[in-house]
C-alpha positions in Angstrom: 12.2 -34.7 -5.2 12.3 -35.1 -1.4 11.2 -31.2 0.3 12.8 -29.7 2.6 12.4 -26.0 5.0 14.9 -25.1 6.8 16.5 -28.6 7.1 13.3 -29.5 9.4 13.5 -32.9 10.4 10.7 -34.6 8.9 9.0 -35.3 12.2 8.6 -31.7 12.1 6.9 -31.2 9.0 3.1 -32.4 7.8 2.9 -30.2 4.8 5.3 -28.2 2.8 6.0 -26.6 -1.1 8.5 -24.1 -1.2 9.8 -22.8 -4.8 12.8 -20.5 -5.4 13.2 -18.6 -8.2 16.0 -16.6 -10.0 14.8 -13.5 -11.8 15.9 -12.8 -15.2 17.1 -9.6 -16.1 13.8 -7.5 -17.5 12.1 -9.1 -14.1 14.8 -7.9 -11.9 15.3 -4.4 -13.4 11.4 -3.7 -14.2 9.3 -6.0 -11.9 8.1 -7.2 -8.7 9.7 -10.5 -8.7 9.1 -14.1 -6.5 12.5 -15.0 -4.8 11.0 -17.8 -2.7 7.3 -18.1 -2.3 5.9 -21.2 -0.2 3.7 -22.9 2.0 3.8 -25.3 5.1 2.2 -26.8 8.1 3.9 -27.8 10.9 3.9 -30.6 13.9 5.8 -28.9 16.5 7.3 -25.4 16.7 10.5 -24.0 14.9 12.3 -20.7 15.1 13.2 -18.7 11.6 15.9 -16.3 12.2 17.1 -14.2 9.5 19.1 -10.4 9.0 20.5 -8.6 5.9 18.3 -10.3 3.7 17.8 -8.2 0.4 14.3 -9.1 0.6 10.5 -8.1 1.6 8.4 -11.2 3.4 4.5 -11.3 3.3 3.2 -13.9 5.5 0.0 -15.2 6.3 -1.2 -17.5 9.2 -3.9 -19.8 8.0 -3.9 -21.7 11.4 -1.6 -22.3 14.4 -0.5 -19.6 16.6 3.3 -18.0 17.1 5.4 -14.8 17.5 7.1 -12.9 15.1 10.1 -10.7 16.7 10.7 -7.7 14.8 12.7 -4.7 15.7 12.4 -5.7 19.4 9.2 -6.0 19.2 7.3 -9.2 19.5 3.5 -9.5 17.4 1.7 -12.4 18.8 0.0 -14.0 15.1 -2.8 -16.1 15.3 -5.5 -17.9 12.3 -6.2 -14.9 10.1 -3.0 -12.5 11.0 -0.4 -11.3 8.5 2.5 -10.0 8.6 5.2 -7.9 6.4 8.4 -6.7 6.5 11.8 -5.9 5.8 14.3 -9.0 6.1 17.2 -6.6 6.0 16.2 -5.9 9.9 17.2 -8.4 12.6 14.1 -10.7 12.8 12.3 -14.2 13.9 9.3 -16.2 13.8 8.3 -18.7 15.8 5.4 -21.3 16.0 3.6 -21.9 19.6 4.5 -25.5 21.1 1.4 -26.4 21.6 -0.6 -25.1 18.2 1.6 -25.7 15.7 1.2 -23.4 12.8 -0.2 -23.4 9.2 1.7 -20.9 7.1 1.8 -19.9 2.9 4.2 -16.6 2.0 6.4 -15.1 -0.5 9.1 -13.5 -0.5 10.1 -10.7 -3.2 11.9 -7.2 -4.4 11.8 -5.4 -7.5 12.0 -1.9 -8.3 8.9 0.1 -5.8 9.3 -2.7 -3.2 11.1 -0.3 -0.4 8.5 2.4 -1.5 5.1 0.3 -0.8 7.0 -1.3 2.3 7.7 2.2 3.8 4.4 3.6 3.0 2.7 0.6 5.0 5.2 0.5 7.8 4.4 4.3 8.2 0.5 3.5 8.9 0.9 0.4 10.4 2.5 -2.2 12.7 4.2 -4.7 11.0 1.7 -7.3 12.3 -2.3 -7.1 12.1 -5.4 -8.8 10.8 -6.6 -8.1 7.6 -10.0 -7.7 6.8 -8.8 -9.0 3.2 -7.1 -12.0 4.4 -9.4 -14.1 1.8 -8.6 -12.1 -1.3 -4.7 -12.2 0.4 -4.9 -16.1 0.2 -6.1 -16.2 -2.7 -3.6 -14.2 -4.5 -0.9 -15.7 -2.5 -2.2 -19.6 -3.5 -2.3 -18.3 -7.4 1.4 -17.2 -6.4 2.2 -20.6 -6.0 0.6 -21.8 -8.7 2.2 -19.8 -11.0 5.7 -20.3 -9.8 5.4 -23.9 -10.3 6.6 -22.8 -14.2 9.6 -20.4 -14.9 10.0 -18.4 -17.7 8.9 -14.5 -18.4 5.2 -15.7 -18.9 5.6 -16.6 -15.1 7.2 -13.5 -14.2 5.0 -11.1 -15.6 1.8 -13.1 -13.8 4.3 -13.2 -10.4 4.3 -9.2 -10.7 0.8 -8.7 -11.2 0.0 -10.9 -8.2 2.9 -9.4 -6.4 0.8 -6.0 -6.9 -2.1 -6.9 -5.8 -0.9 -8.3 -2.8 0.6 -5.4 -1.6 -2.5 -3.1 -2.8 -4.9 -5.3 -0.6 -2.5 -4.3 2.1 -2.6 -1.0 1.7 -6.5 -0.1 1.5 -6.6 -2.5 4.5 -4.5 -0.3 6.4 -5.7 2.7 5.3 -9.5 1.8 5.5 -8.3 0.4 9.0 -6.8 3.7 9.8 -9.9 5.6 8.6 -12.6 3.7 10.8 -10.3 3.8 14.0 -9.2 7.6 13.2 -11.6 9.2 16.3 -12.2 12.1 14.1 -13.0 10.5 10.6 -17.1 11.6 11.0 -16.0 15.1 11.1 -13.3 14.7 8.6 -15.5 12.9 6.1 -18.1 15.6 6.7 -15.2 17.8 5.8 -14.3 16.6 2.8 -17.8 16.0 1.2 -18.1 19.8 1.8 -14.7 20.2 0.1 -16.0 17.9 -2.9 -19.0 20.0 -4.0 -17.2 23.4 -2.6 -13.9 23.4 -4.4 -14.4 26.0 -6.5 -15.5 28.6 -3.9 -13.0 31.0 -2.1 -11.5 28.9 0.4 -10.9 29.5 4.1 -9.4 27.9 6.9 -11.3 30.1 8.9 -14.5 29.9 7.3 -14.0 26.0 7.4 -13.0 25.9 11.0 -16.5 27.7 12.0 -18.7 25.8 10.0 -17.6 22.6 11.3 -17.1 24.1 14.9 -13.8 22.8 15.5 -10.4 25.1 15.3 -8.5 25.8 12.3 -5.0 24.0 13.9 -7.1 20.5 15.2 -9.1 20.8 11.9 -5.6 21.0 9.9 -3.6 18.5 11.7 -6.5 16.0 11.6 -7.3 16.5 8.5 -3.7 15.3 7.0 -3.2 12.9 9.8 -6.8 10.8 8.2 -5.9 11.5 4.3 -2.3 12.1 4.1 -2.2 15.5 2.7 -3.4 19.1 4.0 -6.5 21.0 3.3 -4.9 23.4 1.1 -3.5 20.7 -1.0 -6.6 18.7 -1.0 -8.8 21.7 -2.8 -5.6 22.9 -5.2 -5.7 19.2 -6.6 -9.4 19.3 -7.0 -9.0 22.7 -9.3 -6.3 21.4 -11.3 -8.2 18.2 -12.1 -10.7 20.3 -12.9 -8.7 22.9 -15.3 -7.7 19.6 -17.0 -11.1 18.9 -18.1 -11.8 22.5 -18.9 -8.4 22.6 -21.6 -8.9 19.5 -22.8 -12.7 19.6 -23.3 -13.7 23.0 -23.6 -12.8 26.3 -25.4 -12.6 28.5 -22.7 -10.1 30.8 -22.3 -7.2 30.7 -19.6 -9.1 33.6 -17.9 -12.6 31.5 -18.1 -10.7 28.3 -17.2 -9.3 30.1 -13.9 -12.5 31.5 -12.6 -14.1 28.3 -13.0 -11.6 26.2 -10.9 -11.2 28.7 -8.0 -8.0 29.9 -9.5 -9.7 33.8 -10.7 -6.7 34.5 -13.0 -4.9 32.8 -15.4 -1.3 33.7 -14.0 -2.3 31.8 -11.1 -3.8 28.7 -12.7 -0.4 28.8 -14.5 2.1 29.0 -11.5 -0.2 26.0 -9.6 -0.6 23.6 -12.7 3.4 24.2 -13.4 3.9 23.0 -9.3 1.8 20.8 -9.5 2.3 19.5 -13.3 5.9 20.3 -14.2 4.1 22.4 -17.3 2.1 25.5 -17.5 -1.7 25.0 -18.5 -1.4 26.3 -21.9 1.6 23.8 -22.7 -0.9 21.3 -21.1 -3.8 22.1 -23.3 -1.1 22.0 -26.3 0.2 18.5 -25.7 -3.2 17.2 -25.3 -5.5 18.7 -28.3 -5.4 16.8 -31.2 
């Protein structure tokens, strides 16, 4: 069967696969699922223009140069960049005229897509280089692979591929975000102490003159690096603690609390409930055999 891309003329094409595929319904209601996923390599340049497309693009750049145009904003790509978004914003990408480019994508949805897509576009442009852009390949090429069959066998593989994709995306970002952060030393320095001081009577005070930086930049740097605040950070330590302790041990409530940081039970109760949607007692219920 003769290929086609965007009804390229063939001068304009040295390479191409492209495969579409139609969910069925247990993929489309329960899955990450392929709707196109594809690769090609071009002779001279070409513009994609797309808008309202129910659909999020992953795209990586394995040579060649271009642009991609997204929300008014244009990313130059080059050998090794990536790029994701949402196709139901206005957008285009173009190949240089003078270095063609070499390109292999997907594009998918499924139930979680808009969450993992707002996530990244919160931390991140929608254009970058990945440090993972080997493992991204990879997974993207057994993408392809896969798709070459239909049928749930192929959907369920498309998913877990799907997954990781967007995983290795994240930690890139995040681990990106972490060694550019200006503050991480002290942050990380921070949070070690947190680690093996959870327990103890906490501070914001105490914290912001031991690490010799104010209580408002420690705060706001602190959540800007891991996403969450300082007060948050050490409840979530207790209560994974207290889980240990009522699954594992026969302490008391009382004992449980003092051991966490909580010292009483009332209060273990009201932050496991927050933080659990059920008191610690019902916890320890479900869980003991």
């Amino acid at each position: 069967m003769k290929s086609y891309f965007d009804k390229f003329p063939d001068s304009y094409v040295e390479s191409s696969r492209r495969i579409i595929q139609t969910p069925g319904a247990f993929a489309r209601s329960g899955l990450y699922y392929v709707q196109e996923t594809g690769y090609l390599k071009l002779k001279e340049s070409h513009l994609a223009r797309r808008k309202n497309l129910e659909s999020y693009l992953v795209v990586l750049v394995l040579s060649g140069s271009g642009t991609l145009m997204y929300r008014d904003t244009p990313y130059p790509l080059k050998r090794g960049s990536c790029f994701f978004i949402n196709c139901m914003e206005p957008y285009y990408h173009q190949s240089s005229n003078s270095d063609p480019w070499e390109l292999i994508w997907v594009h998918f949805n499924g139930s979680g897509s808009g969450e993992y897509y707002q996530y990244f576009s919160d931390k991140s442009a929608p254009a970058f280089l990945p440090q993972s852009f080997p493992e991204l390949l990879e997974a993207m090429e057994q993408l392809l692979e896969v798709n070459q069959r239909s049928g749930l066998s192929a959907e369920i593989s498309s998913s877990r591929l799907i997954v990781d994709i967007l995983s290795l995306l994240l930690l890139d970002i995040t681990e990106r975000q972490t060694r550019e952060h200006p503050g991480h030393q002290k942050m990380e320095q921070v949070r070690q102490y947190l680690d093996e001081h959870y327990t103890e009577k906490f501070s914001l005070d105490t914290l912001s003159e031991q690490f010799f930086i104010s209580k408002f930049h420690l705060s706001r740097e602190f959540r800007s690096l891991y996403g969450i605040t300082l007060n948050h950070y050490v409840i979530t330590r207790r209560i994974t603690l207290a889980k240990k302790l009522l699954r594992f041990s026969d302490h008391t409530l009382e004992e449980i609390a003092a051991s966490c940081g909580f010292y009483d039970a009332s209060y273990l109760n009201r932050q496991f409930k927050k933080s659990e949607g059920i008191s610690a007692s019902d916890f320890r219920k479900k869980w003991i055999n």
